[in-house]
TORTORBA-43558 format. One record per residue: residue number from 0; residue in one letter; x, y, z of N, C-alpha, C, O, CB in turn. Coordinates in steps of 0.2 Angstrom, whole numbers. Each point is the difference from the previous one (the first is absolute). Glycine has a CB too. Example, Ala and Ser with C-alpha at 12.3 -4.5 7.8 and 13.67 -1.06 7.14 Angstrom:
<vexdo 0, vexza a, n_x 66, n_y -28, n_z 39, ca_x -4, ca_y 6, ca_z 0, c_x 4, c_y 6, c_z 0, o_x 5, o_y -1, o_z 3, cb_x -14, cb_y -5, cb_z 3>
<vexdo 1, vexza s, n_x 7, n_y 11, n_z -10, ca_x 4, ca_y 6, ca_z 1, c_x -4, c_y 5, c_z 3, o_x 3, o_y 6, o_z 1, cb_x 3, cb_y -9, cb_z -11>
This chain:
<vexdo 0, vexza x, n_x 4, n_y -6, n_z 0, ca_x -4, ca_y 6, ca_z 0, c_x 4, c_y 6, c_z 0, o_x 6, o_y 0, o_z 3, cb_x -15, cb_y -6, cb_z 3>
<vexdo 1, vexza x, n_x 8, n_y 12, n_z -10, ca_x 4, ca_y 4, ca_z -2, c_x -5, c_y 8, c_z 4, o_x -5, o_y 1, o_z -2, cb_x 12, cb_y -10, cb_z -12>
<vexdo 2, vexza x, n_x -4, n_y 11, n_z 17, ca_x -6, ca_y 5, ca_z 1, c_x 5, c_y 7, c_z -4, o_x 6, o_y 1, o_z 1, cb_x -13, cb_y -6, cb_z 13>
<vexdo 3, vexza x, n_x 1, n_y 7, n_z -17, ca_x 2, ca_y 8, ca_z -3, c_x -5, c_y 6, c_z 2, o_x -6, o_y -1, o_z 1, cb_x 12, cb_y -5, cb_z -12>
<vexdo 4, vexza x, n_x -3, n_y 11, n_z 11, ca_x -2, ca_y 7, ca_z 4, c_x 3, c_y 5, c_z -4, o_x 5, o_y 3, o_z 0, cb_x -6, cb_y -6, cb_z 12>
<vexdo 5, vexza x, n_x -6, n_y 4, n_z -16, ca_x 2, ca_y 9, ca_z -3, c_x -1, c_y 5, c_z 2, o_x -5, o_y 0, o_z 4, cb_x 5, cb_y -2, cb_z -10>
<vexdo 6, vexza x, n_x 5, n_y 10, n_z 3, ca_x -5, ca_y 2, ca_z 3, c_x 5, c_y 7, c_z -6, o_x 4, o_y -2, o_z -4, cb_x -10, cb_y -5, cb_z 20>
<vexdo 7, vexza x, n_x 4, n_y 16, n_z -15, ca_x 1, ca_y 3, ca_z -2, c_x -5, c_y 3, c_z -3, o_x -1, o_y 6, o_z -1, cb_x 10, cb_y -11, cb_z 1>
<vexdo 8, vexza x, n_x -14, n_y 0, n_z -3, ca_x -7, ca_y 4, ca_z -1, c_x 0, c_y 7, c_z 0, o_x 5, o_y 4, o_z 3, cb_x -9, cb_y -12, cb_z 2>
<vexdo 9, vexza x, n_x -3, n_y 10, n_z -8, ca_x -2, ca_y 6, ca_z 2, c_x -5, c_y 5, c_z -6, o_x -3, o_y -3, o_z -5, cb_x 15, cb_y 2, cb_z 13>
<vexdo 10, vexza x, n_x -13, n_y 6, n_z -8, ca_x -2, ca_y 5, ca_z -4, c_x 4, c_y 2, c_z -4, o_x 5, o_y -3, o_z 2, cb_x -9, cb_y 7, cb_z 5>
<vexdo 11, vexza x, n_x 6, n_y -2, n_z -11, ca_x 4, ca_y 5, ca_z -5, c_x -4, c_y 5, c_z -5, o_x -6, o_y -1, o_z 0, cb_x 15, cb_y -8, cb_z 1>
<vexdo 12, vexza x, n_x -6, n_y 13, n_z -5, ca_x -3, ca_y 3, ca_z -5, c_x 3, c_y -5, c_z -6, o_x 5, o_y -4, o_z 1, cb_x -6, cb_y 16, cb_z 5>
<vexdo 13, vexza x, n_x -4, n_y -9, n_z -14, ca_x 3, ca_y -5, ca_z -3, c_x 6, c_y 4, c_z -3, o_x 0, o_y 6, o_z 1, cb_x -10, cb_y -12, cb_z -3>
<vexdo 14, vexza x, n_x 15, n_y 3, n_z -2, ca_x 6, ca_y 3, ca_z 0, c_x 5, c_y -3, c_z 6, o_x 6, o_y -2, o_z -2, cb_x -13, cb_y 14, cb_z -4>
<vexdo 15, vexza x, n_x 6, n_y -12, n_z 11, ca_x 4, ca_y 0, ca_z 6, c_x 3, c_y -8, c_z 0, o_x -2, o_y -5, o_z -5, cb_x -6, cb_y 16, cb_z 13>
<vexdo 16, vexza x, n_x 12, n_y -12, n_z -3, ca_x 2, ca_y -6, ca_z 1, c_x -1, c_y -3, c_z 6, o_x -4, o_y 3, o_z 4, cb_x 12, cb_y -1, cb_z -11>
<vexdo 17, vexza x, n_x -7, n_y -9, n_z 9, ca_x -1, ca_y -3, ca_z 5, c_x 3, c_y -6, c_z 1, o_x -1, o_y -4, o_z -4, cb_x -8, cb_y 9, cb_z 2>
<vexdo 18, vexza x, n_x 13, n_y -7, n_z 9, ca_x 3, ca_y -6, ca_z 2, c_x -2, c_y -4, c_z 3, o_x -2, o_y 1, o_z 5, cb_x 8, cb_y 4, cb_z -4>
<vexdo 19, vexza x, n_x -7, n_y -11, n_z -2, ca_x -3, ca_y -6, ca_z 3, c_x 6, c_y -4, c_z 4, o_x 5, o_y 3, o_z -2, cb_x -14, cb_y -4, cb_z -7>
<vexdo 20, vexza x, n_x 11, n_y -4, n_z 14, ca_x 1, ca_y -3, ca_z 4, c_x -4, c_y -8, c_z -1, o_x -6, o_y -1, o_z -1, cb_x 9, cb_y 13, cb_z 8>
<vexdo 21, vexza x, n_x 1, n_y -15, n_z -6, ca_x -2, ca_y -5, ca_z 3, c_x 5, c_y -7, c_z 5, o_x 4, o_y -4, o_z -3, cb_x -12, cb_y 8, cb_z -8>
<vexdo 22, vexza x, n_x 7, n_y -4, n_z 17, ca_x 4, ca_y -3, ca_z 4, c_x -1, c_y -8, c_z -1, o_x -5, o_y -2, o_z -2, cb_x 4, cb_y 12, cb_z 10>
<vexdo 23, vexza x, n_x 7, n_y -16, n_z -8, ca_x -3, ca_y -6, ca_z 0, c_x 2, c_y -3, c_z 6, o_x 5, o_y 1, o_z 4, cb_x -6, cb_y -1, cb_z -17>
<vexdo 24, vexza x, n_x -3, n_y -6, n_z 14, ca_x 5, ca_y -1, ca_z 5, c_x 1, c_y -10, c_z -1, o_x 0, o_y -5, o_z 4, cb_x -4, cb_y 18, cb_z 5>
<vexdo 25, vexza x, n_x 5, n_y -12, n_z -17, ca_x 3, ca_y -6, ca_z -2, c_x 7, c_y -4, c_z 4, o_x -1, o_y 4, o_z 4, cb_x -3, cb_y 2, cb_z -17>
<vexdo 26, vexza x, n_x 7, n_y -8, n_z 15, ca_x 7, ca_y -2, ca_z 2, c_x 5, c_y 2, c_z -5, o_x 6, o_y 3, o_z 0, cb_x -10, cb_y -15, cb_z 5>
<vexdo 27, vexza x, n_x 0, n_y 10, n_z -11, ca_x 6, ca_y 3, ca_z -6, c_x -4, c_y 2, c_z -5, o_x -4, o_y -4, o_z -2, cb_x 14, cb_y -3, cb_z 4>
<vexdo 28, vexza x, n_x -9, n_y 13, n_z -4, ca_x -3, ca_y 4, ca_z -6, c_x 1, c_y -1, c_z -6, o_x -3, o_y 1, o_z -5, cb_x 3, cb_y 7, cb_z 11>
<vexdo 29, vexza x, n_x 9, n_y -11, n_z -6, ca_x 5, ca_y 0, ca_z -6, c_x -3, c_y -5, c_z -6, o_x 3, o_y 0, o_z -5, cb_x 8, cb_y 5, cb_z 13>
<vexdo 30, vexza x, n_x -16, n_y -9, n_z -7, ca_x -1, ca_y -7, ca_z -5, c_x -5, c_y 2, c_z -2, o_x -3, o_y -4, o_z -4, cb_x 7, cb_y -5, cb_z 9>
<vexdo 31, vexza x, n_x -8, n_y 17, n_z -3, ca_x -8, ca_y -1, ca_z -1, c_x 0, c_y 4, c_z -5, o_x 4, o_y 4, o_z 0, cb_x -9, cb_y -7, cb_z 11>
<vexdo 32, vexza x, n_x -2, n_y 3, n_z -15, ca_x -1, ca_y 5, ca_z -4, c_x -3, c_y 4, c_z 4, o_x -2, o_y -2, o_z 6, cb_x 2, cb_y -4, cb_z -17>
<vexdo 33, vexza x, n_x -1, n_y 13, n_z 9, ca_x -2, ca_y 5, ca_z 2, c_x -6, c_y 3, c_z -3, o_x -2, o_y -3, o_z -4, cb_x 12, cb_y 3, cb_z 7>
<vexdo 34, vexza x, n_x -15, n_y 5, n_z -2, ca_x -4, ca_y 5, ca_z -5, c_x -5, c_y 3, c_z 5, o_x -2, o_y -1, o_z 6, cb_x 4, cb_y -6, cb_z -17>
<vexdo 35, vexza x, n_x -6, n_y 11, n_z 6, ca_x -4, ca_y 4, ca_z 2, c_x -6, c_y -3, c_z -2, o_x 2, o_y -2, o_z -6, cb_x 5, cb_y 10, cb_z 6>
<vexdo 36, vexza x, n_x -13, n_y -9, n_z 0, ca_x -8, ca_y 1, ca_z -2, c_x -4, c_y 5, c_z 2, o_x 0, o_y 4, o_z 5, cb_x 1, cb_y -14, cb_z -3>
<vexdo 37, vexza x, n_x -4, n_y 11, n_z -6, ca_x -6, ca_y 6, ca_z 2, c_x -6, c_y -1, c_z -2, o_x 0, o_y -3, o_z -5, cb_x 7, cb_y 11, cb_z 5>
<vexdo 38, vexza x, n_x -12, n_y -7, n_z 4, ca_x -8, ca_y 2, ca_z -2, c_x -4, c_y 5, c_z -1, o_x -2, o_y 3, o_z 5, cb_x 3, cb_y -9, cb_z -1>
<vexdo 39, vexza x, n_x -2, n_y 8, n_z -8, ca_x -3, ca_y 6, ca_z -2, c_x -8, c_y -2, c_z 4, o_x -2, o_y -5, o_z 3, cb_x 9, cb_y 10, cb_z -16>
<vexdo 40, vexza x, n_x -11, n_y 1, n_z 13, ca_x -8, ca_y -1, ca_z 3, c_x -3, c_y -5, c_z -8, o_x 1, o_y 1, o_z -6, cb_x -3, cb_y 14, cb_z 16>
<vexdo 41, vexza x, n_x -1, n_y -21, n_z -6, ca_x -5, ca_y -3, ca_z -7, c_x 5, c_y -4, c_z -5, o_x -2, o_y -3, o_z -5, cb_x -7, cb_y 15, cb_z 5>
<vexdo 42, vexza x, n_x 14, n_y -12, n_z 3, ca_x 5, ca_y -4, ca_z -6, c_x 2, c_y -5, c_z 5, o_x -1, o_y 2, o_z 6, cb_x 8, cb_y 9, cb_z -16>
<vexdo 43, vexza x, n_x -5, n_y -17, n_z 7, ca_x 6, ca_y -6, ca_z 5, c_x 6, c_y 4, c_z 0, o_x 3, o_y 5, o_z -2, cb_x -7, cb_y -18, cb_z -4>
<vexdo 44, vexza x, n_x 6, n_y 8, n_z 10, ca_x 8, ca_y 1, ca_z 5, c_x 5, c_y -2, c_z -9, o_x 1, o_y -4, o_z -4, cb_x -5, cb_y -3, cb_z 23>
<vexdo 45, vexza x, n_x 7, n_y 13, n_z -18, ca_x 8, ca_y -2, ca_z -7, c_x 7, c_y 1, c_z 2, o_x 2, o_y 4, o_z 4, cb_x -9, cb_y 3, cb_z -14>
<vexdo 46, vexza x, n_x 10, n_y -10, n_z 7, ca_x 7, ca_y 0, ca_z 1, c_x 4, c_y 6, c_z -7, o_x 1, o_y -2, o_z -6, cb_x -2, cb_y -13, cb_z 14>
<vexdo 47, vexza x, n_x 2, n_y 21, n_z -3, ca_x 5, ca_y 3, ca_z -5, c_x 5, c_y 1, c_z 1, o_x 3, o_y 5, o_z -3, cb_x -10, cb_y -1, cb_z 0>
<vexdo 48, vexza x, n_x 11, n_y -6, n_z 8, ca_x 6, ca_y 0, ca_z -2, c_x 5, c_y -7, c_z 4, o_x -2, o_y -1, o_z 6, cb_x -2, cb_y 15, cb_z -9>
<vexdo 49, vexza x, n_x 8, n_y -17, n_z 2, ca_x 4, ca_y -7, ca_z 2, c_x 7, c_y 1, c_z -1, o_x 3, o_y 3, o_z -5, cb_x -12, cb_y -11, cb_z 2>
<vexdo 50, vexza x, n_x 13, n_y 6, n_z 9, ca_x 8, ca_y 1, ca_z -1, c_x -1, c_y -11, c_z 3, o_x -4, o_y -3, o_z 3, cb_x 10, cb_y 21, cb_z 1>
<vexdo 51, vexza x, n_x 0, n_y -18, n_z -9, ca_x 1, ca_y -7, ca_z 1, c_x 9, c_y 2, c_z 6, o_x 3, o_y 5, o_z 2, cb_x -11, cb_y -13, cb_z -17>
<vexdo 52, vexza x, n_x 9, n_y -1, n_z 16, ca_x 6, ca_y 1, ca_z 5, c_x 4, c_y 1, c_z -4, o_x 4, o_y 4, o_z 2, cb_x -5, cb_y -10, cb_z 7>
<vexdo 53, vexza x, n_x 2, n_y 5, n_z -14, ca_x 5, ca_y 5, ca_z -4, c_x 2, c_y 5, c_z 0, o_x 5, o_y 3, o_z 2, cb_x -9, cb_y -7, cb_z -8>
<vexdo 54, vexza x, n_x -3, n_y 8, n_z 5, ca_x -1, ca_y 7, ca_z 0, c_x -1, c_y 1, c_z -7, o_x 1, o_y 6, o_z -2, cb_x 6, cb_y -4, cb_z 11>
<vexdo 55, vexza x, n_x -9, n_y -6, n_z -12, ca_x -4, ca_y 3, ca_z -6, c_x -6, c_y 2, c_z 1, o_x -4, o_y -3, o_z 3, cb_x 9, cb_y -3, cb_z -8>
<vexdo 56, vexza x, n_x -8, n_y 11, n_z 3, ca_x -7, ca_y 4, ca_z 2, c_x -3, c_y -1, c_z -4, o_x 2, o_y -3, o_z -5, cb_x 0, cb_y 10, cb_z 10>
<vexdo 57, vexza x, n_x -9, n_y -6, n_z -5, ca_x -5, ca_y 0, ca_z -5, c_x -6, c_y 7, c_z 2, o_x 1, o_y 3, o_z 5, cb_x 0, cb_y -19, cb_z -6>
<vexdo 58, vexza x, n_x -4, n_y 17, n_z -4, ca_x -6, ca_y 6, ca_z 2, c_x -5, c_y 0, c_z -7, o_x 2, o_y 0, o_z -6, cb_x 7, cb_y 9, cb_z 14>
<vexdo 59, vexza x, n_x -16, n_y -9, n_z -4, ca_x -5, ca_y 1, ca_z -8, c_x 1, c_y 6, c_z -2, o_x 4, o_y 4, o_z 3, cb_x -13, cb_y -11, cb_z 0>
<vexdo 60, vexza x, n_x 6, n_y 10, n_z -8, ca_x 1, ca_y 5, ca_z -3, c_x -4, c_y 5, c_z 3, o_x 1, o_y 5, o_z -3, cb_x 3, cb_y -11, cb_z -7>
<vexdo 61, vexza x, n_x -8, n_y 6, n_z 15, ca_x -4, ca_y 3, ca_z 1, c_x 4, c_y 6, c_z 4, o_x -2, o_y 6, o_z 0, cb_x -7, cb_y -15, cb_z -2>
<vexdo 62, vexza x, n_x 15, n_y 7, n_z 6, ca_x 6, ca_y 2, ca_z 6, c_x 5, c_y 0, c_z -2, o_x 4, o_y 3, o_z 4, cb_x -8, cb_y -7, cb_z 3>
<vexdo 63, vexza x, n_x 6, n_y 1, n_z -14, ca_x 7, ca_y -2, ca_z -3, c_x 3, c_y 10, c_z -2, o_x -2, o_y 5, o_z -3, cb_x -4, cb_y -21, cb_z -5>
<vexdo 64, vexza x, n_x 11, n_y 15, n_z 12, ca_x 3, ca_y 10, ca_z 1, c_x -2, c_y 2, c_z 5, o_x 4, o_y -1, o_z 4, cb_x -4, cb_y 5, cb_z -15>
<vexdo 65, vexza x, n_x -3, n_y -3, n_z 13, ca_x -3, ca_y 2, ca_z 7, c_x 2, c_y -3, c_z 7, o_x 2, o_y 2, o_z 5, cb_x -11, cb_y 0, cb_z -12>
<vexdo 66, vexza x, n_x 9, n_y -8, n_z 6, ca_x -2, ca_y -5, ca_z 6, c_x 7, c_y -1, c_z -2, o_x 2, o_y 1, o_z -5, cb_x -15, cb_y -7, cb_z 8>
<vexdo 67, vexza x, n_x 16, n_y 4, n_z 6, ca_x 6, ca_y -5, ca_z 0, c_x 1, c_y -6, c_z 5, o_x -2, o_y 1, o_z 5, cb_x 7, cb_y 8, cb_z -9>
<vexdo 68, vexza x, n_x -4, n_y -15, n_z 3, ca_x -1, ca_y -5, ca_z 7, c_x 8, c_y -1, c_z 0, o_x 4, o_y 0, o_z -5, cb_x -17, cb_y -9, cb_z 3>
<vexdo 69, vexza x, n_x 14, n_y 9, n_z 9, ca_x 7, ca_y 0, ca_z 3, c_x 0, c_y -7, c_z 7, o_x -5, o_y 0, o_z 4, cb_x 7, cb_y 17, cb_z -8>
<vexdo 70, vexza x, n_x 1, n_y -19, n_z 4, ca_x 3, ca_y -3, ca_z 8, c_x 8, c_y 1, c_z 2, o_x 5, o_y 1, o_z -3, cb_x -15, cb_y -10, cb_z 2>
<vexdo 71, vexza x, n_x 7, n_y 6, n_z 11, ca_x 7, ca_y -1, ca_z 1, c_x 1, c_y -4, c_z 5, o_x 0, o_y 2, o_z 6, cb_x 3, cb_y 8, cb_z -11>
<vexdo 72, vexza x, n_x 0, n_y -17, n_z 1, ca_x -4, ca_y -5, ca_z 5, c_x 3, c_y 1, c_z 7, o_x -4, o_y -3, o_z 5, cb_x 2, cb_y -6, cb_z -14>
<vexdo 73, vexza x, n_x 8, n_y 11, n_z 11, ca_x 5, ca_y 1, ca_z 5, c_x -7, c_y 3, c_z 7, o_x 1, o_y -2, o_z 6, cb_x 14, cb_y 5, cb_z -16>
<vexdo 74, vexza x, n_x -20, n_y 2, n_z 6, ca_x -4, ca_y 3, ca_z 6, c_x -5, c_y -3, c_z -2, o_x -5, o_y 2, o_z 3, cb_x 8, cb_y 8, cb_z -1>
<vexdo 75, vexza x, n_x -4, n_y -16, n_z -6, ca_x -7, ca_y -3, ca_z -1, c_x -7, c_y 3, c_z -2, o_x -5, o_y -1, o_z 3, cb_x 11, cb_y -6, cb_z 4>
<vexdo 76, vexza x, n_x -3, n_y 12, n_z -13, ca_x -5, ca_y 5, ca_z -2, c_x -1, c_y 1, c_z -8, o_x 5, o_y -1, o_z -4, cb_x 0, cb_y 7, cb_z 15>
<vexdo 77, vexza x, n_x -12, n_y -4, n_z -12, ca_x -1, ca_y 1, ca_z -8, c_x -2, c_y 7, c_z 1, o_x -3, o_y 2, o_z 5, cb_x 0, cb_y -15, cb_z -12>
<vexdo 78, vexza x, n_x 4, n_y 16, n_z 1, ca_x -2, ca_y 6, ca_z -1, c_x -2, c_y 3, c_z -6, o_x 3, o_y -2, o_z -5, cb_x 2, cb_y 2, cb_z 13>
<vexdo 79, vexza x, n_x -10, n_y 5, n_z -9, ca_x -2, ca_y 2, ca_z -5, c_x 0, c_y 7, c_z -1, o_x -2, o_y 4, o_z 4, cb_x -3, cb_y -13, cb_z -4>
<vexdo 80, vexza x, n_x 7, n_y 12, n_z -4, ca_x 2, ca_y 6, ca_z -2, c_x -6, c_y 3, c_z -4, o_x -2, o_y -4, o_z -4, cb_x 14, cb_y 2, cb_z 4>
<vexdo 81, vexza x, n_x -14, n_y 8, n_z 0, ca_x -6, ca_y 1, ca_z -6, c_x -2, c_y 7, c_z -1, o_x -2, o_y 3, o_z 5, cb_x -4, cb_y -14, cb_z -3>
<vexdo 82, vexza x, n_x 8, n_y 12, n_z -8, ca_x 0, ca_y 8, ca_z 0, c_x -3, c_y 2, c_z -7, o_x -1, o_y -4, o_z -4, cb_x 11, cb_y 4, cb_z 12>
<vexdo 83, vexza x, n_x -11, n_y 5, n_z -10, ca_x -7, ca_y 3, ca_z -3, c_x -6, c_y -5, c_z 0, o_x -2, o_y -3, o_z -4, cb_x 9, cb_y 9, cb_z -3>
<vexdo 84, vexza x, n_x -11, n_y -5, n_z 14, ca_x -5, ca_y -6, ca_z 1, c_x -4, c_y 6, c_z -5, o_x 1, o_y 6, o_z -3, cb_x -1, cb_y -13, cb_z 18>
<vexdo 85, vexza x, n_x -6, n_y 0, n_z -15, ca_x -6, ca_y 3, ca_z -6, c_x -7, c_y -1, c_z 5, o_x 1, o_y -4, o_z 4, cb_x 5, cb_y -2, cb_z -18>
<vexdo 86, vexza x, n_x -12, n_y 9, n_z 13, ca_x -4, ca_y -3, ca_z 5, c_x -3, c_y -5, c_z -3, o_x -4, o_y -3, o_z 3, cb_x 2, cb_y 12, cb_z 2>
<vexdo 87, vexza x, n_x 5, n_y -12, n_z -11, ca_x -3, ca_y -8, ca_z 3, c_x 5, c_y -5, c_z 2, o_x -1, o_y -6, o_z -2, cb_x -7, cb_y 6, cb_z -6>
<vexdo 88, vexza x, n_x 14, n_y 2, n_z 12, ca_x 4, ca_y -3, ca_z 3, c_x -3, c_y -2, c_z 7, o_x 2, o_y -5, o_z 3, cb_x 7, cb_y 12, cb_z -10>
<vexdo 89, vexza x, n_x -15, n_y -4, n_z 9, ca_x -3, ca_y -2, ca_z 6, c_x -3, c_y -6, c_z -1, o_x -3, o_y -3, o_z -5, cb_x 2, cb_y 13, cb_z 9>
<vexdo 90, vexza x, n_x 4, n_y -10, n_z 4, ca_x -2, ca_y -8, ca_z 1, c_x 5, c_y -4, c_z 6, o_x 5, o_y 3, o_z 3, cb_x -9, cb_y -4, cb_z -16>
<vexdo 91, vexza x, n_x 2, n_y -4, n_z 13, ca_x 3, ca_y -4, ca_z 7, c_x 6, c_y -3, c_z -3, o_x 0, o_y -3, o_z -6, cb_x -11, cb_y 0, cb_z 12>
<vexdo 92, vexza x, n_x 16, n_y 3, n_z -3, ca_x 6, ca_y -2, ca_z -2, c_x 4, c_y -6, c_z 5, o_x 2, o_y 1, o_z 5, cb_x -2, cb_y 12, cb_z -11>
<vexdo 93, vexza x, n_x 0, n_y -21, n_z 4, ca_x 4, ca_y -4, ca_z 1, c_x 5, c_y -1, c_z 2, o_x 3, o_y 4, o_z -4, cb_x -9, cb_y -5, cb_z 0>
<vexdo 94, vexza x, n_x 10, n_y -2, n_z 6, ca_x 7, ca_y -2, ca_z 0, c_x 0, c_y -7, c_z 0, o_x -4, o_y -2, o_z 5, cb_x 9, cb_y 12, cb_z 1>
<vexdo 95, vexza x, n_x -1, n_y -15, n_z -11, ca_x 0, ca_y -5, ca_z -1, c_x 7, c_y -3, c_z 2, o_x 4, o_y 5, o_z -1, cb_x -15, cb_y -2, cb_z -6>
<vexdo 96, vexza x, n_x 13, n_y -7, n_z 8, ca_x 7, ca_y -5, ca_z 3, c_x -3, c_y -6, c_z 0, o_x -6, o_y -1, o_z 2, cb_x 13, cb_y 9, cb_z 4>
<vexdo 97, vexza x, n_x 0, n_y -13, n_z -9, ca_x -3, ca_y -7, ca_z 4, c_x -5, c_y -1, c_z -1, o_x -2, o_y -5, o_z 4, cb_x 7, cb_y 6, cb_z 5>
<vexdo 98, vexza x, n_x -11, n_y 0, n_z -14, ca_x -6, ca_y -4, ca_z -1, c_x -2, c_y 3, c_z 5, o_x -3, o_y -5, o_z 1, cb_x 5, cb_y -4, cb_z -5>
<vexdo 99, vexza x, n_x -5, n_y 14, n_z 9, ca_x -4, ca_y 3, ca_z 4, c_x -2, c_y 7, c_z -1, o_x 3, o_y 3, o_z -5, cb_x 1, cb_y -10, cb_z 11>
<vexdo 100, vexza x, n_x -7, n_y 10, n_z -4, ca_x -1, ca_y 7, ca_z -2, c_x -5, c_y 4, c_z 7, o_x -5, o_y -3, o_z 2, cb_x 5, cb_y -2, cb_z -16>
<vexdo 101, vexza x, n_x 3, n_y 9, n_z 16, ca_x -1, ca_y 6, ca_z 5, c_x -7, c_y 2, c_z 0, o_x -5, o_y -1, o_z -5, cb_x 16, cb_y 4, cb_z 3>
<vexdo 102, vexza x, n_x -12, n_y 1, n_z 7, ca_x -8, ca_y 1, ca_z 1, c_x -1, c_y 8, c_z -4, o_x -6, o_y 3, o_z 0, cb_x 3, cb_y -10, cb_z 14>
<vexdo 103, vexza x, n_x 7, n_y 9, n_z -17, ca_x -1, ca_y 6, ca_z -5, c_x 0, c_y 8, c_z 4, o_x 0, o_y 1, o_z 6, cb_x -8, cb_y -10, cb_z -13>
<vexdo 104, vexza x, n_x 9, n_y 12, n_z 4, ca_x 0, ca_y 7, ca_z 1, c_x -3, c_y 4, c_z -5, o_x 0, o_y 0, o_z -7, cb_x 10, cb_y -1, cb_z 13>
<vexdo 105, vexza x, n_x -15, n_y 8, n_z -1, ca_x 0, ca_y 0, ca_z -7, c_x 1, c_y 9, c_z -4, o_x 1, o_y 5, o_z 3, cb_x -10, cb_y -17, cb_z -1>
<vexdo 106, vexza x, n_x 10, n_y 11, n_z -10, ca_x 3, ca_y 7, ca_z -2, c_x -7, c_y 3, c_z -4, o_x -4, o_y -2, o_z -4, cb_x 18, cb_y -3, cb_z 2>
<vexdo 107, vexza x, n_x -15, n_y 13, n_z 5, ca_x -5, ca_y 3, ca_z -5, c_x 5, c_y 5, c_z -2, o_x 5, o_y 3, o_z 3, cb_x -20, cb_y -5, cb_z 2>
<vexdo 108, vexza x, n_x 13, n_y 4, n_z -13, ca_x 2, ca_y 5, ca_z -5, c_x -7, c_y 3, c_z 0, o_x -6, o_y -2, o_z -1, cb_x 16, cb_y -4, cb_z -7>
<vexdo 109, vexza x, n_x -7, n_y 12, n_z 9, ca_x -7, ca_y 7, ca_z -1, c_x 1, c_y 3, c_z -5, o_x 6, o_y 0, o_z -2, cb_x -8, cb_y 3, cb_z 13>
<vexdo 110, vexza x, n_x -2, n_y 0, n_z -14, ca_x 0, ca_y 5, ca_z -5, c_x 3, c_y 7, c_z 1, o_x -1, o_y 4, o_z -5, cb_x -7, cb_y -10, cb_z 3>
């Protein structure tokens, strides 16, 4: 069992940026893949963005330039970078590791 906790959330304007966190408390982070999910209102839960243990990344196009997924297993942390939010960037935002996924936080973009 892998417990994750995000956090960073919040308000912003659109245009603005925004940091996410996510703590794990795997034994070891370095074998696991990583990423983000989100839910908009009325839509399913998506994965847009994934770092493998490599460190090869992935992102849909929807975030692709904007968004960045980063870890660092030494603090047993994933993180997400995100900047010129759009307001349909709102929504609840996942942290995934290890096959588990966090109880969310969540991000609104305002007008």
């Amino acid at each position: 069992q892998v417990r994750l906790v995000e956090s960073g959330g919040g308000s912003v304007q659109a245009g603005g940026s925004l940091n996410l966190s996510c703590a794990a408390s795997a034994p070891d982070l370095s074998p696991c893949a990583v990423g983000w999910n989100r839910r908009t209102p009325g839509k399913t839960r998506e994965l847009i963005t994934w770092m493998t243990s490599d460190g090869t990344t992935g992102y849909v196009d929807a975030v692709k330039g904007r968004f960045t997924v980063s870890r660092d297993n030494v603090k047993k942390a994933v993180y997400l970078q995100m900047s010129n939010l759009k307001t349909e960037d709102t929504a609840m935002y996942y942290c995934a590791a290890c096959g588990f996924l966090g109880q969310g936080t969540q991000v609104t973009v305002t007008s």
